[in-house]
C-alpha positions as CSV (number, residue, x, y, z in Angstrom):
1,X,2.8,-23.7,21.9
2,X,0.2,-21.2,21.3
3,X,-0.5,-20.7,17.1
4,X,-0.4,-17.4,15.7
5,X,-3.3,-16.5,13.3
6,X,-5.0,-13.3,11.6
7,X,-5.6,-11.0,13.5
8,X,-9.4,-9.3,11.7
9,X,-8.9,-5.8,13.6
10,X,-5.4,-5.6,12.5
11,X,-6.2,-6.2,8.8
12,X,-8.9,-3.4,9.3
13,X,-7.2,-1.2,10.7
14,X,-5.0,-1.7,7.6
15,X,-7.7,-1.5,5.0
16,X,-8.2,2.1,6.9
17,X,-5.0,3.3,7.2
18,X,-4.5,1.8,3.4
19,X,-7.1,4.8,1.7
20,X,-5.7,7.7,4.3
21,X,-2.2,7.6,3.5
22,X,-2.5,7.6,0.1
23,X,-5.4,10.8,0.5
24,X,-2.6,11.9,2.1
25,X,0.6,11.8,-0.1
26,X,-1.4,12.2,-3.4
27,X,-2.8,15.6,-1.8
28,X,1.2,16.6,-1.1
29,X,1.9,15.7,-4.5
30,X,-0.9,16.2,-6.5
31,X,0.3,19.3,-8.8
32,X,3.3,17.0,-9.7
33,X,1.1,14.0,-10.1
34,X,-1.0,15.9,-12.2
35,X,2.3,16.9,-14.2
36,X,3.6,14.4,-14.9
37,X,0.1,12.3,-16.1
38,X,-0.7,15.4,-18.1
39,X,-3.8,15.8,-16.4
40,X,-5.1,19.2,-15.9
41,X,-7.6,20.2,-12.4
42,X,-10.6,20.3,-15.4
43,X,-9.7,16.5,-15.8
44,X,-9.4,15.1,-12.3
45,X,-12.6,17.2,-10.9
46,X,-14.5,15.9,-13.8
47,X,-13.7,12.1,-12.2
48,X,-16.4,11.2,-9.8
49,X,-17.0,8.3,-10.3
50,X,-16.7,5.6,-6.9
51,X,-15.5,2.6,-8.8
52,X,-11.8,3.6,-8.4
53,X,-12.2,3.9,-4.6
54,X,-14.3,0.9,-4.1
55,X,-11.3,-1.2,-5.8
56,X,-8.9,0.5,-3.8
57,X,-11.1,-1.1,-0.7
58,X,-11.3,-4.4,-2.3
59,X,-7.5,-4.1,-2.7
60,X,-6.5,-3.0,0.7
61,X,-8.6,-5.4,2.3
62,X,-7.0,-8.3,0.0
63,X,-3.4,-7.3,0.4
64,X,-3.3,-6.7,4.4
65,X,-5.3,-9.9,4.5
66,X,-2.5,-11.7,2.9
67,X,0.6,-10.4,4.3
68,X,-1.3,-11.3,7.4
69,X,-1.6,-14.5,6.7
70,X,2.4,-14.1,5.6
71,X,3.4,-13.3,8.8
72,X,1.4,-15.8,10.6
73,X,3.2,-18.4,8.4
74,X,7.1,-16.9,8.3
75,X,6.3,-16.1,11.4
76,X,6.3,-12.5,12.0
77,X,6.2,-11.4,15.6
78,X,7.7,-8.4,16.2
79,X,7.0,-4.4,14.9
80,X,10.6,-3.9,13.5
81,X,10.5,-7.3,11.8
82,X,6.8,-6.3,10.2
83,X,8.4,-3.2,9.1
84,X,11.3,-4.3,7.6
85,X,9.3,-7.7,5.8
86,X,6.4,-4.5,4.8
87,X,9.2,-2.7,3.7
88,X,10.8,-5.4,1.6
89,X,7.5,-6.8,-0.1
90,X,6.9,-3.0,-0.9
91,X,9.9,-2.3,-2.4
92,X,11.1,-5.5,-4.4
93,X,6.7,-6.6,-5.3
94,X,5.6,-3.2,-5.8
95,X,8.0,-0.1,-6.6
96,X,10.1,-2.2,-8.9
97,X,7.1,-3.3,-11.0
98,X,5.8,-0.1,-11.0
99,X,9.1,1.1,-12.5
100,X,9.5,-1.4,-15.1
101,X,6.2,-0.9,-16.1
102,X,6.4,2.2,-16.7
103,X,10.0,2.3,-18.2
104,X,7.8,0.1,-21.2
105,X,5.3,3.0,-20.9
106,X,7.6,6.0,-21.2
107,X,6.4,7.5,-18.5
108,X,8.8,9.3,-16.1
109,X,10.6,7.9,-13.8
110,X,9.5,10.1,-11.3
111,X,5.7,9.5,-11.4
112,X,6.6,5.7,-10.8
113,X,8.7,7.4,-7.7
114,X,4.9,9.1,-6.6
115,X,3.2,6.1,-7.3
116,X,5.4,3.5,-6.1
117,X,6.2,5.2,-3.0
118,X,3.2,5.4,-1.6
119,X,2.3,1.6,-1.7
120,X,6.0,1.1,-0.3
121,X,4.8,3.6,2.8
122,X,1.6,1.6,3.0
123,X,3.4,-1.7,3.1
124,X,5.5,-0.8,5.6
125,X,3.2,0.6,7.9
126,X,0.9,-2.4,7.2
127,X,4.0,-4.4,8.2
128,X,4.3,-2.8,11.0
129,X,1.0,-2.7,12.8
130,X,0.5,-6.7,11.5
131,X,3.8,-7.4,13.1
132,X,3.2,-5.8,16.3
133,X,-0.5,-6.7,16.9
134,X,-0.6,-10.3,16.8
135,X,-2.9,-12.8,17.6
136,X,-2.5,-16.1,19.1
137,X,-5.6,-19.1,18.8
């Protein structure tokens, strides 16, 4: 029986697709975003600094890394079963914390919606493309 392991050009493809889709869906909802943080244009072009997108990297990289190691342990091994376990960890480890947390923060419940969402999407398509491109030692 052939063992499933990580799969390095999967996880990087992730890691990719992890700081384009959220370029993405921040740049469709960036004048609520902004709303709703009370942040004005002044404030977020003033923000240059690389820090915040070299932790997003680190992130990405650490997260698709570990759900592919998940999978190869559960095992995942198929597309709609990466994108429903992506779906799942998104949802129930990430929106719902990202709700609470801000509940406590009295922030509205429809930045945690933006914010939330977006990592939800990620996981899923992260899911998806682990649970499809598998590889086998």
């Amino acid at each position: 029986m052939r063992k499933q392991s990580v799969n390095l050009w999967a996880v990087l493809v992730c890691v990719v697709l992890g700081q384009i889709i959220p370029a993405l869906w921040y740049a469709a909802f960036s004048e609520r975003w902004m709303a709703l943080n009370g942040f004005t244009a002044e404030q977020i072009k003033g923000s240059t600094s690389p820090i915040p997108y070299l932790a997003s990297i680190v992130s990405s990289s650490f997260i698709a890394y570990t759900i592919a190691w998940v999978f190869t342990k559960i095992p995942v091994k198929s597309l709609p079963t990466g994108l429903f376990t992506g779906l799942l960890f998104g949802v129930v480890f990430v929106l719902f914390e990202t709700i609470v947390k801000d509940m406590f923060s009295m922030r509205p419940l429809a930045l945690s919606l933006i914010d939330g969402g977006v990592r939800v999407l990620v996981y899923a398509i992260t899911g998806s493309i682990l649970g499809a491109w598998r590889k086998y030692d």
